[in-house]
C-alpha positions as CSV (number, residue, x, y, z in Angstrom):
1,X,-10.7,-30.1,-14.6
2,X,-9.7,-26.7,-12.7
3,X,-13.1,-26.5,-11.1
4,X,-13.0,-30.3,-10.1
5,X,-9.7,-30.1,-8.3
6,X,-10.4,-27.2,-6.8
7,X,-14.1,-28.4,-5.2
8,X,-11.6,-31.4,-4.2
9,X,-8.8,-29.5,-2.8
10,X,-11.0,-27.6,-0.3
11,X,-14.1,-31.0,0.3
12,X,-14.0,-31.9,4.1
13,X,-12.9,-35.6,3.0
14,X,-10.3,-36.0,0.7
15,X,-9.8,-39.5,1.1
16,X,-6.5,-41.4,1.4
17,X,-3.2,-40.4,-0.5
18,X,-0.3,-42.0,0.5
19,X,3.0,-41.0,-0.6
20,X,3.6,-42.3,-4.3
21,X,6.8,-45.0,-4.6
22,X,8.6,-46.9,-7.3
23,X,12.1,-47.8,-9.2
24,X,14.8,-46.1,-10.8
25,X,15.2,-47.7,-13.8
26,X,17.9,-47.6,-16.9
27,X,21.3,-47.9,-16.4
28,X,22.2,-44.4,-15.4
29,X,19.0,-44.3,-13.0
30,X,17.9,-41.8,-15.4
31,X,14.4,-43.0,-15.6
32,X,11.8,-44.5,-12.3
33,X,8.4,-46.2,-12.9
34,X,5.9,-45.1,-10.1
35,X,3.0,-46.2,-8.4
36,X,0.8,-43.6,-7.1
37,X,-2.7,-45.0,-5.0
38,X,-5.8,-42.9,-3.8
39,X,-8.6,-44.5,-1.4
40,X,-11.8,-43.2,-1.3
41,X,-13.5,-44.8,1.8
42,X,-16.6,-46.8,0.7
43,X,-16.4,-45.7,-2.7
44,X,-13.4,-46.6,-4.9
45,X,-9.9,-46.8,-5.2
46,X,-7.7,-45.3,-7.9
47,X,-3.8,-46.4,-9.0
48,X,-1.9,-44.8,-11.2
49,X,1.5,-46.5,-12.9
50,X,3.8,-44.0,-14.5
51,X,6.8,-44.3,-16.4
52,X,9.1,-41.0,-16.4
53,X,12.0,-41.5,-19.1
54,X,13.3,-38.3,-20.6
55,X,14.8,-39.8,-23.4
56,X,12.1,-41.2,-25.3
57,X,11.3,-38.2,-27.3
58,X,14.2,-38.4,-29.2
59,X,15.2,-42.2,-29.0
60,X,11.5,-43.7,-29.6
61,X,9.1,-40.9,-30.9
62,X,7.2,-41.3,-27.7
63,X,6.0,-38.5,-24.1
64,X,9.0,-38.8,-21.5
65,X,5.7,-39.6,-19.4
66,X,3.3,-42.2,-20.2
67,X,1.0,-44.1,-17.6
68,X,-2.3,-46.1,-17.2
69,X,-5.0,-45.2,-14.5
70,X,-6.9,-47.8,-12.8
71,X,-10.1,-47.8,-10.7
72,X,-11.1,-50.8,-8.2
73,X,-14.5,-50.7,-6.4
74,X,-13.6,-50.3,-2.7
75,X,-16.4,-53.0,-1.7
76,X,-15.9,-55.7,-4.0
77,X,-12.1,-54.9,-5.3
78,X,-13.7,-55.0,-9.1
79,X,-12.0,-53.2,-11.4
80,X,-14.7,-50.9,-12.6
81,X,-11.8,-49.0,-15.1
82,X,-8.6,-48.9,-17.3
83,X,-7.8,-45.5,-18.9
84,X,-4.6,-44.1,-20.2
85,X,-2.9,-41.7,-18.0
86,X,-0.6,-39.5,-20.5
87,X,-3.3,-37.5,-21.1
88,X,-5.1,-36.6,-17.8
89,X,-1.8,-36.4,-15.7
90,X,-0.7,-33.2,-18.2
91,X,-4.0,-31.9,-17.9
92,X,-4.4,-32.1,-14.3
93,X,-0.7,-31.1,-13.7
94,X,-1.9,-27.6,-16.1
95,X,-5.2,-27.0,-13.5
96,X,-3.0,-27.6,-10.8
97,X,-0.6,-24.5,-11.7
98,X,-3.8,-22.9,-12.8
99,X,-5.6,-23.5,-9.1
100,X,-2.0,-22.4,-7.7
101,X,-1.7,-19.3,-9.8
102,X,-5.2,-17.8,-8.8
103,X,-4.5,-17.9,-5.4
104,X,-0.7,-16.7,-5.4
105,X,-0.6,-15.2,-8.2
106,X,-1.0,-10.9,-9.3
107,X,-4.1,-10.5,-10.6
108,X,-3.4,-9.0,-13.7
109,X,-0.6,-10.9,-14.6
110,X,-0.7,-11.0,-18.4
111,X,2.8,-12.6,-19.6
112,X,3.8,-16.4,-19.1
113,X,7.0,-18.0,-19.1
114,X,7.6,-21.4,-20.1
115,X,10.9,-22.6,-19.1
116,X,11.0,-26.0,-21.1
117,X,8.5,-26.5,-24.1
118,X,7.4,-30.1,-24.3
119,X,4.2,-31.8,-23.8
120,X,3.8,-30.7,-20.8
121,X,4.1,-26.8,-21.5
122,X,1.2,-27.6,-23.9
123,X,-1.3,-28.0,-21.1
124,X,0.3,-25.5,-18.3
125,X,-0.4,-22.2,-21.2
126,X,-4.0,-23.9,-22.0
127,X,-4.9,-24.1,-18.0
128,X,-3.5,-20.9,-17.0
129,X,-5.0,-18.6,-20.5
130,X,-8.7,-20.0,-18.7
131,X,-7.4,-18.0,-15.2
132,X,-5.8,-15.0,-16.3
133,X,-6.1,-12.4,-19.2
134,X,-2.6,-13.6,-21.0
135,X,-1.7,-11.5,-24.1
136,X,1.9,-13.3,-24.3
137,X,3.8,-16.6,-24.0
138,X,7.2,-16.1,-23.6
139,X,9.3,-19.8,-24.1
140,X,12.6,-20.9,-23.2
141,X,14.1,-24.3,-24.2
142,X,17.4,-25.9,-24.8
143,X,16.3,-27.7,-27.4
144,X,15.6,-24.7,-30.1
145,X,13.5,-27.0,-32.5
146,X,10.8,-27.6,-29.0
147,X,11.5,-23.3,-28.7
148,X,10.0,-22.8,-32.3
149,X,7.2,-25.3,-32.3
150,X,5.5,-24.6,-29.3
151,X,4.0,-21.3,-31.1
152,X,2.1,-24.3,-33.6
153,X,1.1,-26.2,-31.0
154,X,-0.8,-23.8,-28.6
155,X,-2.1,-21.8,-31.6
156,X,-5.6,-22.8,-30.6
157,X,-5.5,-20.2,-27.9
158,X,-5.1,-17.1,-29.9
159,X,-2.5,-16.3,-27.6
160,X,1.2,-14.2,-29.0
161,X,3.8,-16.5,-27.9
162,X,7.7,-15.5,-28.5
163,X,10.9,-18.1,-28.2
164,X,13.1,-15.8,-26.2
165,X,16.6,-16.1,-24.7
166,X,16.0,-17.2,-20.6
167,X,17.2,-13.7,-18.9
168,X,14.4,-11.8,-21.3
169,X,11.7,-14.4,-19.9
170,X,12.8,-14.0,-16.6
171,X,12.4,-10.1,-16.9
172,X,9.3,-10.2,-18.0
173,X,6.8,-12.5,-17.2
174,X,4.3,-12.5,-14.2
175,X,3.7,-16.3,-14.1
176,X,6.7,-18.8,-14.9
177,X,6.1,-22.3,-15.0
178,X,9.4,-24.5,-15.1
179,X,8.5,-27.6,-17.2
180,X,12.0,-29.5,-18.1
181,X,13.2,-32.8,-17.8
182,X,16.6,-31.4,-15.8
183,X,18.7,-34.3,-14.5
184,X,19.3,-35.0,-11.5
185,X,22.2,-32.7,-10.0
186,X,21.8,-30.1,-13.2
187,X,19.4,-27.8,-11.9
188,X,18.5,-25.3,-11.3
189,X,17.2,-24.0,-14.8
190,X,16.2,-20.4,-13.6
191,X,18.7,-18.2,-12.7
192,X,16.4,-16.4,-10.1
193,X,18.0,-12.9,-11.7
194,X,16.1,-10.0,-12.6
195,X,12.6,-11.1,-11.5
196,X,9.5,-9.0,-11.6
197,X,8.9,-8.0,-7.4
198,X,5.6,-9.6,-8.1
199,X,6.4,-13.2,-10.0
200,X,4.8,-16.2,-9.4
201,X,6.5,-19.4,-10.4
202,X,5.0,-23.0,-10.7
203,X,7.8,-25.4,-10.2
204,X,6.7,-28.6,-12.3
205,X,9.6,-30.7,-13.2
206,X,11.0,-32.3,-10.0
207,X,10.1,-35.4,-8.9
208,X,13.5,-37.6,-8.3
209,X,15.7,-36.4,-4.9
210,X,18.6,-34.3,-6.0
211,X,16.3,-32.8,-9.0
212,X,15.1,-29.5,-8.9
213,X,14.5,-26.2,-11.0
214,X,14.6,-23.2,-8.8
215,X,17.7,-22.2,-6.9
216,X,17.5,-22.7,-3.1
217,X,18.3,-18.8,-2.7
218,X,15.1,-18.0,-4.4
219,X,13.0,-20.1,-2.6
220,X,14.3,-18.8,0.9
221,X,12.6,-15.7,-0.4
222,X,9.5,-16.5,-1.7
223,X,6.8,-17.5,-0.1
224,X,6.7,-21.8,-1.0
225,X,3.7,-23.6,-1.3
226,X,3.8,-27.5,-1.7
227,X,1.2,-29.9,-3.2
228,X,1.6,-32.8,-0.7
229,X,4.4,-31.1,1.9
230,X,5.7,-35.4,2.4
231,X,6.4,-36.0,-1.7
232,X,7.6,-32.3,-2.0
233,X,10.2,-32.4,1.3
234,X,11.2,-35.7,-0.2
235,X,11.8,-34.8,-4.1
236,X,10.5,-31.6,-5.0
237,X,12.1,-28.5,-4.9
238,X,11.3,-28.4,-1.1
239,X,13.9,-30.8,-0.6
240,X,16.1,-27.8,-0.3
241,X,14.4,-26.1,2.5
242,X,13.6,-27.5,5.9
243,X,10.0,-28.2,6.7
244,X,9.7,-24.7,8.9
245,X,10.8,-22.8,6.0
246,X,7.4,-23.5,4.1
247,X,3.9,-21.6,3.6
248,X,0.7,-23.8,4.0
249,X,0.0,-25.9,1.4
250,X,-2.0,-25.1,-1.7
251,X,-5.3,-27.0,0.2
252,X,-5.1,-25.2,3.1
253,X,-5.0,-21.9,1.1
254,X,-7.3,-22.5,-1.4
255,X,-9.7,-23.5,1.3
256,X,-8.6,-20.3,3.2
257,X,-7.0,-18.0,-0.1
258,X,-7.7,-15.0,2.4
259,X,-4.1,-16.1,3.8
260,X,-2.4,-15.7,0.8
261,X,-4.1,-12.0,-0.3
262,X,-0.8,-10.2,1.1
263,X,1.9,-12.0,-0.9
264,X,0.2,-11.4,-4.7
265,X,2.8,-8.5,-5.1
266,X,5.7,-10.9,-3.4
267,X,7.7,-13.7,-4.7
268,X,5.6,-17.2,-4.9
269,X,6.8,-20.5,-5.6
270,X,4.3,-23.5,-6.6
271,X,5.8,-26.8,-5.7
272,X,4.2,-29.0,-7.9
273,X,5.2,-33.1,-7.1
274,X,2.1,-34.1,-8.7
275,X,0.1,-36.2,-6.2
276,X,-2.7,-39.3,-6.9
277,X,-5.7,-37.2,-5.7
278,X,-5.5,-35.3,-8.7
279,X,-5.5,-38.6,-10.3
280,X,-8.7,-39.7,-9.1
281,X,-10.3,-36.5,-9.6
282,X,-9.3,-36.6,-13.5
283,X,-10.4,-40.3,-13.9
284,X,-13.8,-39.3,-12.5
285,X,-13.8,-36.3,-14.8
286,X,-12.8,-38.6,-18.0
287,X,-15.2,-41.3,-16.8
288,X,-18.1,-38.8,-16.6
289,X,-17.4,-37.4,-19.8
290,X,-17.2,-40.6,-21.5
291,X,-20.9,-41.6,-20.4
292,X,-22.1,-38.3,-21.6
293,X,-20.0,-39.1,-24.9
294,X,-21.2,-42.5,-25.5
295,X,-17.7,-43.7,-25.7
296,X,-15.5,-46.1,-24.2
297,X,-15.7,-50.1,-24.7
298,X,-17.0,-52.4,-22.2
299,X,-15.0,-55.4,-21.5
300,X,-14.7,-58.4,-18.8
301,X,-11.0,-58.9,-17.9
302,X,-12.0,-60.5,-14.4
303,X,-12.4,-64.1,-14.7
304,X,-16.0,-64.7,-12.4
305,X,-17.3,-68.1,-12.0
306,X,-19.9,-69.1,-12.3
307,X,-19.4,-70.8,-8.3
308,X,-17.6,-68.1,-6.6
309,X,-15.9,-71.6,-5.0
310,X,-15.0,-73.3,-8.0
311,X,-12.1,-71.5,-10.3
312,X,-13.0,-74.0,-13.1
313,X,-16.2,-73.3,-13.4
314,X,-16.7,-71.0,-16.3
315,X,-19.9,-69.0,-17.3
């Protein structure tokens, strides 16, 4: 998935992807169901729905996100596709940070800091131990049950990882990711205290206006790279900062990472909305793999007559 989305962040065509919409939802407009569309001209066309409620965790035993990817031929408007999106939007969000990270990032950065341990934090350490030489995961939460069992659920990576209080992260780690489910107005969740001169942080969680995880003062110092500069001015952190106070986004670098080579021993910031190219680039990923798997089931769901004229008349 890293190398995918990094031959598509830098290809000469990157199709059409328009700013992602949708509605709040629950009675405190704590939740919003979104629609998020990419074109690719002459080929296909990709939609992703996605539900973002932080309270199913605990209330129904289900991922705050949870969404289904669909993929239309662009000639004929057949669906060619249905897959489920929980998966491939946490692993595309984790080779994001990881694309992000090797551009922005020091080199020999070695510790990570999670700020939030849910699913998500799952695939942000997985992405980023395939980038860097990590020897420690350093994790923050609120919730000190998600703290403990994050070391469980990343075990596969051989990695140390420590539950630690916030300011001891914060001191220590090279690469932060925030991954939380902050409300809107509660942020930020990193005090932006006692940094290393050198950190790089990929901001993950915002994605409603007046939600955010870093403080406004720390971004005014760091050098701020967006995913899509239109979703990120409208909801993620950038919607702090006025659109002059931004770096180039993360295509433009990692089509030109030469720009970015004097600020690996300064402050970075990763804005990452989360955007539906990535989306298209997983399904293709998943759909490829599948073939080579031999899995998947084949199913009609289109009703096609037998006279393309005639509704009634069934094959």
């Amino acid at each position: 998935m890293v190398t995918r989305l990094r031959e598509a962040f830098v290809a000469a065509d990157k199709g059409l992807t328009p700013v992602r919409d949708g509605f709040l939802r629950g009675s405190g407009h704590t939740a919003i169901l979104e629609w998020m569309p990419h074109h690719s001209p002459g080929r296909s066309i990709t939609i992703k729905t996605v539900a973002y409620t932080p309270t199913n965790p605990a209330a129904f035993q289900l991922p705050t996100i949870i969404g289904t990817l669909t993929r239309y031929d662009d000639e004929t408007g057949r669906l060619l596709a249905v897959c489920d999106g929980v998966l491939p939007t946490a692993i595309r969000t984790g080779a994001a940070s990881a694309i992000a990270s090797e551009v922005l990032a020091h080199p020999g950065s070695k510790v990570l800091g999670l700020v939030g341990a849910g699913a998500q934090a799952v695939t942000q350490a997985h992405a980023l131990s395939r980038v860097f030489p990590l020897q420690q995961i350093l994790v923050y939460d609120i919730d000190q049950d998600h703290a403990r069992s994050f070391a469980g659920r990343v075990d596969f990576l051989g990695i140390d990882v420590r539950a630690v209080e916030r300011a001891e992260l914060e001191a220590a780690a090279d690469i932060i990711c925030t991954v939380t489910s902050v409300g809107v107005g509660e942020g930020p969740v990193l005090s932006g205290e006692g940094l290393r001169p050198h950190v790089h942080i990929n901001a993950i969680g915002a994605d409603l206006i007046g939600k955010y995880e870093v403080p406004a003062s720390l971004l005014r110092s760091a050098l701020v790279v967006p995913d899509h500069v239109a979703r990120a001015l409208r909801e993620g952190e950038c919607q702090q900062l006025e659109a002059e106070e931004l770096g180039p986004d993360l295509m433009t670098l990692c089509a030109h990472p030469e720009e970015a080579a004097s600020f690996k021993d300064r402050t970075t910031v990763f804005d990452s909305t989360g955007f539906a190219l990535e989306d298209h680039v997983a399904f293709d990923v998943l759909l490829e793999l599948a073939k080579e798997a031999g899995i998947g089931d084949r199913v009609q769901l289109e009703h096609l007559p037998d006279d393309a004229l005639n509704p009634y008349s069934f094959q």
